[in-house]
N, C-alpha and C positions, 0 to 999 in steps of 0.2 A: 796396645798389642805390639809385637815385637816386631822389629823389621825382617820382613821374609827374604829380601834381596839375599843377604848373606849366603854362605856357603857352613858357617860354622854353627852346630847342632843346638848349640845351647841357645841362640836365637831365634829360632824356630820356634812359632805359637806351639804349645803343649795343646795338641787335639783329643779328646773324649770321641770316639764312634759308637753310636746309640741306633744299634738294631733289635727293630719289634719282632718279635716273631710267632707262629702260631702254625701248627700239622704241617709243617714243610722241612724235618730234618734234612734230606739230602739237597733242596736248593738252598738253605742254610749254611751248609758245609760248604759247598763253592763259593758262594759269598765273603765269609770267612777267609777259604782257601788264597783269593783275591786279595780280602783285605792285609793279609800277614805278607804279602810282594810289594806293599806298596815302596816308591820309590819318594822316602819319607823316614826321617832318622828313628831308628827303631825305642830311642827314649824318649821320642818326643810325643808319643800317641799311646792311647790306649783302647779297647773297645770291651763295648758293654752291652750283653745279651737278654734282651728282657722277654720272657717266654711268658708269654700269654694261655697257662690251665690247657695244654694238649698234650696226654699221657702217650709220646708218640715217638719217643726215645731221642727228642734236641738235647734235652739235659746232657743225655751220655755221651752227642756228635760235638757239646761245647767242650765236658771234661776233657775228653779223649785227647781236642783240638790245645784244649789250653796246657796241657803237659808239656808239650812239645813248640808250644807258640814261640817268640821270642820277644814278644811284646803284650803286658799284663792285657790277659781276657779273663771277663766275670761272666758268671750267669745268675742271673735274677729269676723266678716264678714269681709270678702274681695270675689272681682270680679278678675277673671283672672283665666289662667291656669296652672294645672299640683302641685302637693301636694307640689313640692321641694319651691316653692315659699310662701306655708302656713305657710312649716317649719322654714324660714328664719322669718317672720313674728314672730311667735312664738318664737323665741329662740332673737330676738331685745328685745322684751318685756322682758324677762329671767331678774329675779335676782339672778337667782341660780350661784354656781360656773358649776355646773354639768347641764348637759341639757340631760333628757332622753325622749326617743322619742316611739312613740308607734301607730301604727293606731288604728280605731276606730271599726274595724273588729277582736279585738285582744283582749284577756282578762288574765291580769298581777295575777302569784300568788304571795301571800302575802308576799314572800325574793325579789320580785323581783327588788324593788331599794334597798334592804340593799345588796343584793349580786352585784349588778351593781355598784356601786362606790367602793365596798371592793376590786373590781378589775383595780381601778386606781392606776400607780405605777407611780413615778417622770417625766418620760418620756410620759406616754400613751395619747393619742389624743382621745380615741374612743375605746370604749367595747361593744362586740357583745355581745346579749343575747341571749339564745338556745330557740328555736320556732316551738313548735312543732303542728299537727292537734290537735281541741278541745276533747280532749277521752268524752266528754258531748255531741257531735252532731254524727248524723248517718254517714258511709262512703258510699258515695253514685260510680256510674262508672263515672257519668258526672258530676267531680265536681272543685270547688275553694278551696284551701286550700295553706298553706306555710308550710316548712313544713325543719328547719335550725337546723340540729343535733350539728353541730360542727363552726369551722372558714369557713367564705365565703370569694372569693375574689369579691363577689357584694357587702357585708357590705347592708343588708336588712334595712332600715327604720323600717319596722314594729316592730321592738325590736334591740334600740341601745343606748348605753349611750355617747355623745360628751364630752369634757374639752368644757365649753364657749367658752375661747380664743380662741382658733384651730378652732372652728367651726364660729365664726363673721370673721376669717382671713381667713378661705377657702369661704363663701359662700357672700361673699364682691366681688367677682371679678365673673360678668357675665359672662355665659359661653352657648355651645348650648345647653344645658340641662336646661337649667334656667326656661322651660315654659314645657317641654316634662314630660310624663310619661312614666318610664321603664327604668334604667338608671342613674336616677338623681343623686339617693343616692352613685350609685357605684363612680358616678363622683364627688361628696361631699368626700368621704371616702379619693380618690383617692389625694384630693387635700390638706387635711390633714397631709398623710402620708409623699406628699411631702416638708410641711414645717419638716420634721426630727422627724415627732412625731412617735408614735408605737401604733400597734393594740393589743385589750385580748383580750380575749374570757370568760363568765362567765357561764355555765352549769346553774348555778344554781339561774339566772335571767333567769327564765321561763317565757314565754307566752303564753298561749295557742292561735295561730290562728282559725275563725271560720270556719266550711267546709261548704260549700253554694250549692246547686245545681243549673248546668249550663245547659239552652238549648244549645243544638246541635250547634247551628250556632253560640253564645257566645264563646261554649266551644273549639271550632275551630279555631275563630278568635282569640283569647288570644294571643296565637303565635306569631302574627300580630307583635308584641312590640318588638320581639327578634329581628327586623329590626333596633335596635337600637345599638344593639353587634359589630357591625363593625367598631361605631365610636366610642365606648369605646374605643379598641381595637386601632383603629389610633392614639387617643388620648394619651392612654395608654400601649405603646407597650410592657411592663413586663406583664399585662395581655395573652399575648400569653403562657405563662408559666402555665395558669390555662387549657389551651386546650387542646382536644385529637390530638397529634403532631403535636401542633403549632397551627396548622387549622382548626379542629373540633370542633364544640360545644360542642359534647360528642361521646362516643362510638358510643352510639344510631344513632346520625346523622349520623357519619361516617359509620357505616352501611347503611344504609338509603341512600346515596349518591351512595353507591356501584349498593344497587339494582336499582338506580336511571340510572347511566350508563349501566349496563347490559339491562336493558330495554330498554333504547335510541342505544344504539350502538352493542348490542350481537345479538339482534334479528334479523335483518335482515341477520345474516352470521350464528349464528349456531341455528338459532331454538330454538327449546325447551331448549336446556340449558342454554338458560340466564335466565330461572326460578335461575337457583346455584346460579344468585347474589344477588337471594331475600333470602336462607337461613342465611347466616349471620345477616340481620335484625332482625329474627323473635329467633335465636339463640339469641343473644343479649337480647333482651326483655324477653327470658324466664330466661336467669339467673343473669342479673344483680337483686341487690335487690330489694324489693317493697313486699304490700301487699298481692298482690293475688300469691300464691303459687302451682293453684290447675294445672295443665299445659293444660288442655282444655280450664282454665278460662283464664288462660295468654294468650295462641294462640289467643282464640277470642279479648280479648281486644288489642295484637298485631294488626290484623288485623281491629279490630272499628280503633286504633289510627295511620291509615295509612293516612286518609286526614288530619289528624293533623298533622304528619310529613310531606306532603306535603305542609302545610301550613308554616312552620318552616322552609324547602328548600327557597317557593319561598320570607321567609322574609329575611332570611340570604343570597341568590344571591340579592337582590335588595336594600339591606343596604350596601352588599359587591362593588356593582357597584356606588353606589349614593355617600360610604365616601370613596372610594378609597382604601379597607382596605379588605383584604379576609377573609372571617368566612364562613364555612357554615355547 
């Protein structure tokens, strides 16, 4: 790869931007909007729109866009499921040495590809970008957002930069994740890593993710997806490494599970005190970090995100039974 210290354009890795997209024309457009400011030689990039079968007028917010771009944009249709298959699409078409990926719910500030390949080093396969909620949208209680301060071991899609190579040499080989969503990407990252490459991390490839508000019963099912953790996990058994001892998702759950046994198994023999294996839970959620600080506001919203943790129980026992693989 070329040396990015330089000043002079033609040195500059040639980047491919491969966004999936699906019913979201106008956070689309901003994204876009974002991408065409980058502070990034405008022949050194290009971006590539791979529209996921939503008759919802992207096609004509890509046209419209690419007329007047200054830096070639395509637009792709395809039929089929799950974004990890858009990305593959998009990164075949790639000219770039460099392939940066970004969803269409996400809005790049303007270092965000000069600091994302400054972070390739001889070895590197794939550099996380830091992904934070939009500080432009309201924070709502019931809401959608991402929200990657530092190194993950899911390796987020929504802000990542690949090597080409490493990336047509992992996502060449069909796997279960090939059609799913929730997943896909950690299994993309995963299979990278395994040809000997290395991961970075770039702070300072920001994204801002959008915050969305979610009905009730969206924002509950969300969850739903973490049914998919078990087969990383079998798949990928140094993943246990990333868990609360070995077998927890997070503290959280593993609390959550506590109060989940005292409930099923205390109550019948000591009574009231199998309330004690609900304090741990609510302990937990007041002081791990997070936004709401006020401890009335945490208790309550502990208590709203109890069918959510049940929701998160019964994905993680049901992924845990279906791939053979314990998480919960």
């Amino acid at each position: 790869m070329s040396d990015t210290t330089t000043n002079a354009p033609a040195d500059w890795p040639f980047i491919s931007v491969v966004i999936p997209t699906r019913a979201r024309p106008l956070a689309l457009k901003r994204c876009l909007e974002a991408l065409l400011a980058q502070d990034y030689p405008v022949d050194r990039y290009e971006i590539h729109v791979v529209h996921n079968a939503s008759p919802d007028g992207t096609e004509e917010v890509v046209r419209e866009m690419a007329a007047g771009a200054g830096v070639p944009l395509t637009y792709t249709w395809r039929a089929g499921n799950g974004p990890g298959l858009s990305r593959r699409v998009g990164g075949m078409k790639a000219a770039g040495d460099i392939l940066a990926f970004i969803d269409d719910d996400c809005v790049a500030t303007p270092g965000w590809l000069r600091a994302g390949v400054a972070a390739f080093g001889p070895r590197t396969g794939l550099v996380q970008g830091r992904t934070a909620p939009n500080p432009a949208h309201k924070r709502r209680l019931l809401e959608k957002t991402v929200n990657v301060p530092g190194p993950s071991p899911y390796f987020e899609t929504c802000n990542i930069f690949y090597r080409k190579d490493a990336f047509l040499e992992a996502s060449g080989e069909a796997g279960p994740f090939a059609e799913l969503f929730f997943g896909e990407d950690t299994d993309l990252a995963r299979r990278v890593l395994r040809e000997g490459y290395e991961a970075a991390f770039a702070a300072d490839a920001l994204a801002y993710h959008d915050v969305t508000r979610q009905p009730l019963v969206k924002w509950l099912m969300e969850c739903w997806h973490l049914r998919n953790i078990p087969l990383l996990v079998r798949l990928w058994p140094e993943m246990r490494e990333t868990l609360f001892l070995g077998v927890f998702l997070s503290r959280q759950s593993a609390a959550f599970d506590l109060a989940v046994v005292g409930g099923l198994l205390g109550a019948p023999f000591i009574g009231g005190w199998a309330l004690l294996f609900v304090l741990p839970y609510l302990l937990v959620r007041m002081l791990e970090p997070g936004r709401y600080r006020n401890p009335p506001v945490v208790i309550a919203r502990a208590l709203l995100g109890l069918p959510r943790s049940c929701v998160t129980f019964a994905a993680l026992v049901y992924g845990s039974i279906r791939h053979r693989a314990l998480v919960l």
